[in-house]
C-alpha positions, 0 to 999 in steps of 0.5 A, a space after each residue: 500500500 501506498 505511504 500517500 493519500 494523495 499525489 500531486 504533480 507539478 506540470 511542466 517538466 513533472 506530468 507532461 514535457 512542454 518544453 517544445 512548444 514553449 521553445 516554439 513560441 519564443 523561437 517564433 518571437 526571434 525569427 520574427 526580429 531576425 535572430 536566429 532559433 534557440 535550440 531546445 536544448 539550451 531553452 528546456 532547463 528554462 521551461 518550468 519558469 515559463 516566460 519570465 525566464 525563456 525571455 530572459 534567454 531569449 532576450 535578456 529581458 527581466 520583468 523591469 524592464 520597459 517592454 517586457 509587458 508587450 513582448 510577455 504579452 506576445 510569447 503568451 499569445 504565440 504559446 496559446 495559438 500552439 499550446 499542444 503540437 509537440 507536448 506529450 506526458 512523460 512515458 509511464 506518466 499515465 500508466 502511473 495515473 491509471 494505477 492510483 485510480 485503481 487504488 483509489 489514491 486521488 491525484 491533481 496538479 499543481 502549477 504555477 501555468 496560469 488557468 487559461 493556458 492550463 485549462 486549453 492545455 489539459 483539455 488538448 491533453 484529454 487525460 484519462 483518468 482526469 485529475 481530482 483537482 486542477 490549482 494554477 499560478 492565479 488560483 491562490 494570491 500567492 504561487 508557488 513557492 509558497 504553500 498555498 496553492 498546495 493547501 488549496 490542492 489537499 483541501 480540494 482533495 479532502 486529505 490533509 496536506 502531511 498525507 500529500 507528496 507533491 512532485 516537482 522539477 524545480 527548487 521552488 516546488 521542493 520549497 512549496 511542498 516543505 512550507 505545505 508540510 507535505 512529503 517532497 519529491 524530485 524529478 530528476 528527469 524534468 527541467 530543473 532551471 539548471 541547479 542539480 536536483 540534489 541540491 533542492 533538499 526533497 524527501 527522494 528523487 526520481 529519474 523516471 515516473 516508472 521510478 516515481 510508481 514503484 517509490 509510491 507503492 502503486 
């Protein structure tokens, strides 16, 4: 039996590999200006920060700067028009999905992608078994790194917040997951902004979501 009650599961670079259409969407944004494409590899370790950090690569661009409004404003519009061309769930993702649902173990996501892109995204996705519970970054006033979002998602689940593992590829979600009081989990095999996820402090770390299914005991 599993040690969980509940999973969750960061989306981007955790439960689907989006990376390729958000490196289109930038991609287009540079070709468009005349600079030549970013290859995937050098865009993936940024893709869990969404356009903050892709158009800092892209770019240079921070949040203060003048013009990141409108340039955030068109990568977003650019992500939208092809939200699901290259995206697909991690292999063994639904397998391990379709096994809590036989145990009866509730799971959700929890993202900091805001709830009009997750929603048309999932919606592409079609996932069955669907999640129990869907939180995005606009969800909660505070996103994560804070608990917020993560206790909305237990509270939505009906389990307490110490009976949830949440699993992330990135720092802050280890961090979201510790101020949560939840049990925290690695995905070595997501994006991880390019610090090594043993350096994050999570409760173990997993290299596949075959890995993940057997750590759980599903």
């Amino acid at each position: 039996m599993s040690r969980y009650a509940a999973v969750l599961f960061d989306l981007d670079g955790t439960f689907a590999d989006t990376a390729p259409d958000l490196a289109a969407a930038l991609n287009r944004m540079r070709v468009a200006r005349a600079l030549p494409e970013l290859p995937l590899v050098r865009l993936r370790p940024m893709a869990s920060h969404g356009a903050r950090g892709l158009l800092e690569l892209g770019f240079g661009l921070t949040p203060d700067d003048a013009g990141y409004v409108s340039m955030r404003d068109e990568f977003i519009a650019n992500y939208a028009a092809a939200i699901c061309v290259h995206t697909r769930l991690y292999d063994g993702m639904q397998e391990l999905t379709v096994a809590l649902l036989q145990r009866a173990i509730p799971w959700g996501i929890v993202t900091n992608k805001v709830g009009a892109l997750t929603v048309s995204l999932l919606q592409a996705l079609a996932l069955r078994p669907a999640p129990g519970c869907v939180v995005c970054g606009d969800t909660t006033p505070r996103p994560k790194p804070a608990p917020d979002p993560l206790w909305h998602a237990a509270a939505l689940l009906g389990v307490a917040p110490a009976d949830c593992v949440y699993v992330g590829d990135d720092g802050r979600d280890i961090q979201a997951a510790r101020a949560a009081g939840m049990a925290a989990a690695a995905a070595a095999y997501g994006y991880g902004g390019g610090v090594a996820p043993q350096e994050w402090g999570a409760d173990f770390i997993v290299a596949e979501p075959r890995a993940l299914r057997a750590r759980l005991g599903v």
